[in-house]
N, C-alpha and C positions, 0 to 999 in steps of 0.2 A: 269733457275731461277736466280735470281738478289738476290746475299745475302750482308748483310748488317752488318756487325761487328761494333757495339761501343767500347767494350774495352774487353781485357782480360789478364788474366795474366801469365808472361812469368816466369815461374819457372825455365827456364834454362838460364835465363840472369845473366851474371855476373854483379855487382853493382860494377864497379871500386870505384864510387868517393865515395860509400856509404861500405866502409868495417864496420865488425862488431867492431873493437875495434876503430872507429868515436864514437861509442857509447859505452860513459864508463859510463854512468848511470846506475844503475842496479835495474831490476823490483821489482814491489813488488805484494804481493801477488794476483792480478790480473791476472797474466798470463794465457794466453788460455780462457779470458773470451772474448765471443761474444759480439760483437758491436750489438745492439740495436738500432730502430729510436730514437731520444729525447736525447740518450746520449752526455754528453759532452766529447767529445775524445779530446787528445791529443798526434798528430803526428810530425814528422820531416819528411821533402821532400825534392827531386830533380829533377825538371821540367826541359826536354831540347826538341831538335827537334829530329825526328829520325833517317832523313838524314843529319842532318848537325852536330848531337850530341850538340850545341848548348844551355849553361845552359842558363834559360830564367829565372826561380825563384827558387829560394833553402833559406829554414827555415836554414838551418847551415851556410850560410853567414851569417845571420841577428843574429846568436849563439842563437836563440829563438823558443822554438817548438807552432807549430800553434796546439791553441783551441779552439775548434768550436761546433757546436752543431747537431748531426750527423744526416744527414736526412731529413735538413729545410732550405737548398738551402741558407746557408750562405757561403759557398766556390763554385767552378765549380762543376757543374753537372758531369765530370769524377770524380774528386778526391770523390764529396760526395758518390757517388755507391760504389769505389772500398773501401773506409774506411768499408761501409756496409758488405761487405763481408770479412772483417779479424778479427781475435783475436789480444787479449794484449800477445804483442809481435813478431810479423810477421813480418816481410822486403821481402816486394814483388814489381814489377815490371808490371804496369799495361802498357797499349797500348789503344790508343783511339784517335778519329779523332779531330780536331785544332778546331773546335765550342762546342765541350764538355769540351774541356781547360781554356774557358772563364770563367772567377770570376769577382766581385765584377769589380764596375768602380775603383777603386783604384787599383785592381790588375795586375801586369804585362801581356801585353801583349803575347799569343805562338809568334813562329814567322810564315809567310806566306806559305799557300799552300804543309803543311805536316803536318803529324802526330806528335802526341807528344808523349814520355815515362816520365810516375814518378814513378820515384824510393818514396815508404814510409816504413816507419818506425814505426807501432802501439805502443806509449809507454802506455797510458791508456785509459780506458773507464768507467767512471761514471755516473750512475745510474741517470738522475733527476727525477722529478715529480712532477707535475703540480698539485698543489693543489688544485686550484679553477677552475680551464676548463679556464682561459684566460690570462694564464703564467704570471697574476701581481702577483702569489706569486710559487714558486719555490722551490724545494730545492733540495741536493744530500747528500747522507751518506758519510762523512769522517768515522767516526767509526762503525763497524755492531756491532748488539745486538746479544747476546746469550741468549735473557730473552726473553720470549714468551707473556709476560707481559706488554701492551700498555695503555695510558693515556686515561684517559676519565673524562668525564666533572664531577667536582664535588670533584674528586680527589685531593688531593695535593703533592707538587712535588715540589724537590730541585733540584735545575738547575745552571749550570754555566754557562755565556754567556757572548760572547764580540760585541758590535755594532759599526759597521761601515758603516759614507757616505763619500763620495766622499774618498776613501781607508783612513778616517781619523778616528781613535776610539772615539767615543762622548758618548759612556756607556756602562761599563761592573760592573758584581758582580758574586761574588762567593757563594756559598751556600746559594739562594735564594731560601726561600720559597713563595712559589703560590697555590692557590686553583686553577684550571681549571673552568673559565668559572666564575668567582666572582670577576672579578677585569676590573675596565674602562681602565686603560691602564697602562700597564708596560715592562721594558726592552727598553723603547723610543718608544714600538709598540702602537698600538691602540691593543681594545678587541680581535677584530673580526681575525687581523691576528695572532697576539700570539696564540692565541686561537686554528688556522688551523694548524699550525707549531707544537703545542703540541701534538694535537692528531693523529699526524700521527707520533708520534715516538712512540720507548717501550725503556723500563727500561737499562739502563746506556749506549745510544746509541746517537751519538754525526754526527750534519749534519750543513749544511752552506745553509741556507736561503737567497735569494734572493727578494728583496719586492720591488715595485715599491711605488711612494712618495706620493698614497695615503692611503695609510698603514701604514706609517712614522708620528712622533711627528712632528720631524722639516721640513714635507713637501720636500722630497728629496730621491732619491732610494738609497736604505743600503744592508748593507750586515750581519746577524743574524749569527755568529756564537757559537751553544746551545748545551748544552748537559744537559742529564737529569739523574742524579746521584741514585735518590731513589726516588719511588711513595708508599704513604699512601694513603689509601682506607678512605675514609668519610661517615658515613652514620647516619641517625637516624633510631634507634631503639627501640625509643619511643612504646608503644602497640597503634596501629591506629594512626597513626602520621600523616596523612591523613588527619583526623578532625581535625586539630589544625584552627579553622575556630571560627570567632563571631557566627556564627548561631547556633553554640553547646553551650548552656549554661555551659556545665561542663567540667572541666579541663582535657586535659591531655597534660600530660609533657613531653617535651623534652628530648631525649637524644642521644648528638651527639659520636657517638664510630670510633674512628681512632684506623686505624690499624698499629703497633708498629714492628710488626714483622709479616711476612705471615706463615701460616697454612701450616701443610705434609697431612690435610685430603683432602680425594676426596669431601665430602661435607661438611654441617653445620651440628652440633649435632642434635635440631631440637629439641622437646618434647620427654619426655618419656628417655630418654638420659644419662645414667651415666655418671657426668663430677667428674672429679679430678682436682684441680691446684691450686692458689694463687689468693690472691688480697691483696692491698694493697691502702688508700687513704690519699692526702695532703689536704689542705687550700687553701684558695686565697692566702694567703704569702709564698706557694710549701713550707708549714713545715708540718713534718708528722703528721695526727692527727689519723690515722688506723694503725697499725705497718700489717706488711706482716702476713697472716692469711692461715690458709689451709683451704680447701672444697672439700668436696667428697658425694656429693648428687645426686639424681635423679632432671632432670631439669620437673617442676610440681608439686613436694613434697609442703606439707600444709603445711605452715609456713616460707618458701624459698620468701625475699623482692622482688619487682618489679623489680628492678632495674638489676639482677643477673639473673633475669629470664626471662628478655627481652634481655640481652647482649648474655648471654651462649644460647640459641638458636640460633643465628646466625653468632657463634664462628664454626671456624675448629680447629682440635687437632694440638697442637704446636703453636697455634696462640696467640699473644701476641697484647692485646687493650688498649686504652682508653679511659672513657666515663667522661663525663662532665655531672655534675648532676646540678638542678637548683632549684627542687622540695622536700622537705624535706618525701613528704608520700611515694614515692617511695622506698625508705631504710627503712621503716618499716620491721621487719619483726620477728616471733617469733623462728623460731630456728637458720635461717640462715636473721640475719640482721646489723643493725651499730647502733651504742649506738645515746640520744639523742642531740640536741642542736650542730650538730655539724655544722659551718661554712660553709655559701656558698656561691660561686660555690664549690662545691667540686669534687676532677680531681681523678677518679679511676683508676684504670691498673689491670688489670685481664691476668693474664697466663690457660689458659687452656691449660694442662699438656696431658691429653685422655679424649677423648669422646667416651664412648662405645654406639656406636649406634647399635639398633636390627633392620636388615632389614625384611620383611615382604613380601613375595609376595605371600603365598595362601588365599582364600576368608576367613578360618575360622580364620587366624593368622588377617586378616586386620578386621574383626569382633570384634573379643576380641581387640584387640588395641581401636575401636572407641568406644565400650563400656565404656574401664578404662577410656578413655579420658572424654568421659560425664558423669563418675562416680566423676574424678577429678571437672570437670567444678561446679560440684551439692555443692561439698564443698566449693569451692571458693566465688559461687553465698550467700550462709549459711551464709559465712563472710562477705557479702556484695561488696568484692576485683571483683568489677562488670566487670573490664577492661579484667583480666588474667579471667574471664570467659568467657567471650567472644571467646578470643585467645582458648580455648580448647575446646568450642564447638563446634567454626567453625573449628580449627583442624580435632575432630570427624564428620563431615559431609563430608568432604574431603576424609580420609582413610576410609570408607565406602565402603563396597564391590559397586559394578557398577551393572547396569542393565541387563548385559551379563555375570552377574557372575550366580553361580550357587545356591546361596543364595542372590538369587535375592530379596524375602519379607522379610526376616530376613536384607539388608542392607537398605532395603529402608526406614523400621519402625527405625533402628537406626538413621538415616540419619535426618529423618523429627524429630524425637524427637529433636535431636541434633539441629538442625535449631530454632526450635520453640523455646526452652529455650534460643539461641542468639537470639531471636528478644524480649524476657525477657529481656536482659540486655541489650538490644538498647532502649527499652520502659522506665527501669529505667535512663538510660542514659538522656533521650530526644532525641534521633538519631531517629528521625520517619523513615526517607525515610532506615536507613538499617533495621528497624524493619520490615516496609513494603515489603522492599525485602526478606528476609527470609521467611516470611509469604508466599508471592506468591509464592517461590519454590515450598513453600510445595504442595500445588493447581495445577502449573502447572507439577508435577511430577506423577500427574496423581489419589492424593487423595481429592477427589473433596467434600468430605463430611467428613473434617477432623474439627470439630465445634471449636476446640481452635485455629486453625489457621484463620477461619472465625472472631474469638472475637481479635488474635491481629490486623488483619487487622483492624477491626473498632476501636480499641484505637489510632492506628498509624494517619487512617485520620483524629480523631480528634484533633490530637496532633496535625496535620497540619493544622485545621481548615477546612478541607473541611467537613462541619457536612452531607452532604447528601449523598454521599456516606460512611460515617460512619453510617447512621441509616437504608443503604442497609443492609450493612453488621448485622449489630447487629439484624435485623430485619429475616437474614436467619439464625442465631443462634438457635431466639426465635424459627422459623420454624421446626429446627430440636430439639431443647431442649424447648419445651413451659416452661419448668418448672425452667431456669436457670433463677437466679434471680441478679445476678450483670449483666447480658446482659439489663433485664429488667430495671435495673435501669439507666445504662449508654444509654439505648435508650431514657428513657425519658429526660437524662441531655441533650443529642444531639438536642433533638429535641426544646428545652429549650433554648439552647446556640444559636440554629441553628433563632429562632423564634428571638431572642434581635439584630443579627446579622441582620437579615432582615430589624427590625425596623431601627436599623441605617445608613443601608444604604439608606435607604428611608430618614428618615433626612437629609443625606449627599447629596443624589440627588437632593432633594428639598433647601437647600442650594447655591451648585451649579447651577443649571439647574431655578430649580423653579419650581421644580415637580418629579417623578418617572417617569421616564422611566424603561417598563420593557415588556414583551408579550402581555401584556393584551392591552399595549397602540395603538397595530398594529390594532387592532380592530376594524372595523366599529361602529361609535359612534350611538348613538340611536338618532333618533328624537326628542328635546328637544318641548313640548307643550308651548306654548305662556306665561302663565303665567311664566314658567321655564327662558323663554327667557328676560323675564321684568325683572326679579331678576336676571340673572348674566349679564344684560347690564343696569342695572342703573347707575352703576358707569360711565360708558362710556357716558350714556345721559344726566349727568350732564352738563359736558361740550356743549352739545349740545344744553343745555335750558341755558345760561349764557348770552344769547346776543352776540354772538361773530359773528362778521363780516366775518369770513373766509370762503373762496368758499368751501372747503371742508367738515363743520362743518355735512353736510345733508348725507355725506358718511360713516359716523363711521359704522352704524345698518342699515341695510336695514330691516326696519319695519313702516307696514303704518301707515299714520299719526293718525289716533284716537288710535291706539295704542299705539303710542308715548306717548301723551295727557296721557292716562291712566296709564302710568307709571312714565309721573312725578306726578303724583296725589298722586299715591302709594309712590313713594320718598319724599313727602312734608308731607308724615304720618308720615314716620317710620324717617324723619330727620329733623320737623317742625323749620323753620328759618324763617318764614314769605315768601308768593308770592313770589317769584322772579320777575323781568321782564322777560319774554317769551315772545321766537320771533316765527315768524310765522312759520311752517316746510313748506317745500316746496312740494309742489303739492296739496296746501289745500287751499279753494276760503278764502279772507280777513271778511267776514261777519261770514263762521261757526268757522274760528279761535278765534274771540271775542264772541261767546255765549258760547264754551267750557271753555272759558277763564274766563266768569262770571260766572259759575254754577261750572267749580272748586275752586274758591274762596271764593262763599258760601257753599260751604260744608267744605273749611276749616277753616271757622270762627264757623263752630257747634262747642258746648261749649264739643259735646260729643266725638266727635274727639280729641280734646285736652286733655282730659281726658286720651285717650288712650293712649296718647302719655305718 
């Protein structure tokens, strides 16, 4: 067999020209890390011949160590493998044949018809990573994170960063605030790459981005040097903040809550929830107009404002927030709320101190919970506070035992109650399509004759306008309850509303079009009888009897002639302007067109004709 050695490495070679104290730089904590494809290493060499010992290239004449990028065939194919195989900090001795020693057309020459040895020297290996799959953006960690805690969009983030092109600084700042993903461009970046750069970092972890120039403000490849100091959490916690849409007639209000400090809980308080902690609120001119307040309530309690009761739900314990208010109804509140007229925006901070939350996992515990909850929701609804009912109905249909519980008809009759009464306060709302959704849970959960879930359905498609499937609905109401008498009446409004809707679009079509179009028009039309035919083509045989010379005039009606004749007779009744001249129709001999032509002119001179007219 014929074997074939590229290279390996001589451990028992001594490195005259390469002793250890050439290298008096000393590592950092790197050492013994594995080289990687992608990484950017940084080595010192000594290339010579085998036989002739012959230096050919060496990095410590040049006093500069070569950095490269390990694995992507920017140095010879020997020195790229053998980097492959060491750690930070190795000095080894590889062996390999004179055509794996080739680099780069700028690189030195091996020399002729022998082997080569290099002596290297791993000083480090850095991590990159390819942001986008097509290395126009880059980057490596100068500093590692110990926070587990990474950016994401929406977020906002203090950042310290220096930019550099062509190795010359053109923008740096210090403790810069950013939202993720809400800003056209900053740092000298565009959107899209600041954007990439951030979300791959986590919390106080510092790296050198690489962007190619169309990435760049001024059109040129830079260098991102970033770190990211501190990340708040942004979020609205508005109740259904979802609908903040025109097609909701009714308001609901914003509220954006930044987080000030992170939480020691595993989760959110959530409902049902003993919180403890502080709040306190300023002005638009950050002058205090709430002094620092204590609160130790149940989150759901009657009388607890919107605003406390949509934030502390989605609070962890220890967590320290901010919410920005815009809407004055939301701080209403009667035991736990803020005095009137006060200024806005107004900027709250809420410490929640503990959150005693009750876990729950047997079927009779998560029963009784969804109960209290739609026992809560029933008070709230009383008040009218339609939104925070909502929030705790559907809470209750959620912690409802499941279908593989063992109180299976006992969760499912809470579940659907629960449901129906939110699609209650969607109907009051105007929110059709959630009210309709709720509604159908209930139907498709397998209570197919449940009659008030039938009746919200038919409110919801009317609130949508679709009156015909609303007068389905109210129509199987009547089917199961003949005797219910608001079904009875909203069926007749439907069918009311549904009937003027008709009319108008008929008007409308006829506007448009010049007519209805609608099934009936697919239709095979009936054989119209002759006289039918003289009355809706008189108008057209007017033109016809005018004397007009045009070759066409005899094609409008294809009707023979003494019926022609007969219909302008009938036309000179019902619209007498005296004879006209009448020409002759064609395919009628010139002698019986003039005796028709005198005996209809004596019967339009009868005095008893005129009369009728």
């Amino acid at each position: 067999f014929e074997l074939s050695v590229l290279w390996w490495t001589r451990s028992d070679h001594h490195c005259a020209s390469m002793e250890d104290d050439a290298f008096a730089e000393e590592l950092d904590d790197q050492e013994g890390r594995a080289v990687r494809v992608g990484d950017e290493v940084e080595v010192q060499y000594i290339g010579k011949g085998l036989e002739t010992n012959d230096v050919f290239d060496s990095s410590q004449a040049r006093n500069v160590n070569l950095k490269f990028a390990a694995g992507r065939g920017q140095v010879s194919k020997g020195l790229d493998q053998a980097v492959l195989s060491m750690r930070v900090g190795d000095l080894q001795t590889f062996q390999f044949p004179r055509e794996d020693g080739i680099g780069p057309p700028h690189a030195p020459l091996p020399p002729e018809d022998e082997d080569i040895l290099y002596d290297v020297r791993l000083h480090a290996a850095n991590a990159i990573d390819d942001l986008t799959g097509d290395t126009s953006i880059t980057r490596r960690t100068l500093k590692a994170s110990f926070s587990g805690k990474k950016v994401a969009i929406g977020q906002e983030v203090v950042i310290t960063y220096t930019l550099k092109v062509k190795g010359k600084v053109v923008e740096q700042g210090q403790d810069e605030t950013l939202i993720v993903g809400a800003f056209v461009q900053a740092c000298g970046l565009r959107n899209r790459a600041l954007r990439v750069v951030l979300e791959s970092m986590k919390l106080e972890e510092r790296c050198l981005a690489n962007l190619t120039s169309i990435h760049v403000v001024q059109g040129a490849p830079a260098e991102l040097d970033i770190e990211v100091l501190r990340i708040h959490d942004r979020a609205d916690v508005g109740l259904f903040s979802d609908k903040r849409d025109p097609l909701y007639p009714h308001h609901f209000p914003e509220l954006r809550m930044r987080v000030l400090q992170d939480g020691h809980g595993m989760s959110e308080a959530g409902l049902l929830a003993q919180v403890i902690g502080t709040y306190k609120a300023t002005g638009p001119d950050e002058a205090e107009v709430v002094p620092e307040t204590e609160f130790d309530f149940e989150v759901g309690d009657l009388g607890v404002c919107e605003v406390l009761f949509a934030a502390l739900r989605k609070m962890k314990s220890g967590e320290v927030a901010q919410v920005v208010v815009n809407s004055e109804g939301v701080l209403r509140g009667e035991t736990v709320g803020f005095p009137n007229n006060l200024p806005l925006p107004l900027t709250l901070v809420i410490s929640l101190h503990k959150a005693d939350r009750r876990w729950f996992f047997d079927d009779s515990a998560k029963l009784e919970r969804s109960v209290k909850l739609k026992e809560r929701g029933n008070q709230f609804f009383g008040r009218q506070q339609l939104r925070i009912a909502a929030t705790l109905y559907t809470a209750a249909a959620e912690v409802a035992p499941s279908e593989q519980s063992k109180l299976k008809e006992e969760g499912n009759a809470a579940k659907n109650a629960a449901l129906l009464n939110a699609s209650a306060c969607w109907l009051k709302l105007c929110c059709w399509r959630d009210a309709l959704k709720c509604a159908q849970t209930v139907i498709r959960g397998g209570d197919y004759t449940n009659v008030k879930a039938f009746y919200r359905q038919g409110q919801a498609y009317a609130g949508l306008l679709e009156f015909a499937e609303a007068i389905r609905w109210f129509e199987r109401v009547l089917k199961e309850e003949p005797e219910n008498v608001e079904a009875a009446k909203q069926l007749k409004k439907c069918k009311q509303l549904a009937k003027s809707a008709e009319s108008r679009e008929r008007a409308t079509q006829r506007r448009m079009f010049g007519g209805y179009h609608d099934e009936r028009s697919l239709r095979k039309p009936r054989e119209l009888t002759m006289d039918e035919k003289i009355e809706k083509y008189a108008v057209a045989l007017d033109g016809y009897s005018s004397g007009s010379d045009s070759e066409d005039d005899g094609n409008l009606v294809e009707i023979e002639p003494a019926k022609w004749w007969k219909c302008q007779f009938r036309r000179r009744i019902v619209d007498f302007s005296g004879p006209p001249a009448i020409r002759k129709p064609r395919g009628m001999d010139t002698t019986e067109a003039k005796k028709l032509l005198r005996e209809s002119e004596q019967t339009v001179k009868n005095p008893g004709l005129r009369k009728r007219k």
